[in-house]
C-alpha angles and dihedrals in degrees: 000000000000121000122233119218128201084224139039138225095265090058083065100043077054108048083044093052098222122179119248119209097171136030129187125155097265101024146041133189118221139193097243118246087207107060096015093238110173103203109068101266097147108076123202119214103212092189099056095028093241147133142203133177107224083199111038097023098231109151132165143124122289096276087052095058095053090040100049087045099055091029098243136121124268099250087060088041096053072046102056097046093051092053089040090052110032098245100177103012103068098020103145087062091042108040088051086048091056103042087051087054090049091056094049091071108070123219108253117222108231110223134194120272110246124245123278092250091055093039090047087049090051101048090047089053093051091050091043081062090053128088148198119220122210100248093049083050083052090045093045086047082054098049091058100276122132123203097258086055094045099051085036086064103034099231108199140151139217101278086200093078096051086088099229090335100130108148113119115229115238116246 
């Protein structure tokens, strides 16, 4: 059985001041408060009210993330954010506050992965609209690959950050 909360994740994010580097409606990416990592790497899961560190590998619910942070058990840190945040004394705000956030994130509609033969189509047709440029070729030949690796593996790169650069090398 699920808990209900009287605060979301977000609340959290929020007493904690985290920064945030990327929105999207489900979603948001951090600067961890664990490792100090300046570039968004924790990402925040607004749907399931969850958190993990894609640097430093710290994970956990909403009332983790603001225990492990201050060192203190779950049950003060549920505490802590009621208090921080009013649950109880001012419900009827609040309450309204957090049901209109709820209803911010959409349900996502899970579908059915396709088939290998579609997925391995799609995945050739993305790679087919990369590219490798003759200086990262340069760069790969450098690193300790050699030219049958390299076209083996099919080593490309976004051809939409070379800023206008769309000449293939030549293998």
């Amino acid at each position: 059985m699920e808990k209900i909360y009287p605060f979301t994740i977000l609340d959290v994010a929020g007493i904690l001041d985290l920064k945030v580097r990327r929105r999207q409606p489900t979603n948001m990416d951090v600067d961890c408060p664990f490792c100090n990592h300046k570039k968004g790497k924790m990402n925040i899961n607004l749907v399931k009210n969850v958190f993990r560190c894609n640097y430093c590998e710290t994970s956990g619910g909403m009332i983790d993330l603001y225990a492990k942070l201050h060192g203190i058990n779950q049950k003060q840190a549920f505490a802590e954010i009621c208090e921080i945040l009013h649950c109880g004394k001012k419900a009827p705000e609040y309450q309204t506050l957090a049901a209109k956030q709820k209803n911010m994130v959409p349900e996502l509609e899970q579908v059915e992965k396709a088939d290998l033969e579609t997925r391995d189509q799609t995945y050739r047709m993305l790679l087919s609209q990369l590219i490798l440029t003759a200086s990262h070729k340069q760069n790969l030949l450098e690193r300790g690959l050699r030219v049958d690796e390299i076209v083996k593996y099919q080593y490309r790169m976004n051809c939409s950050r070379l800023c206008g650069q769309h000449k293939k090398a030549s293998m």
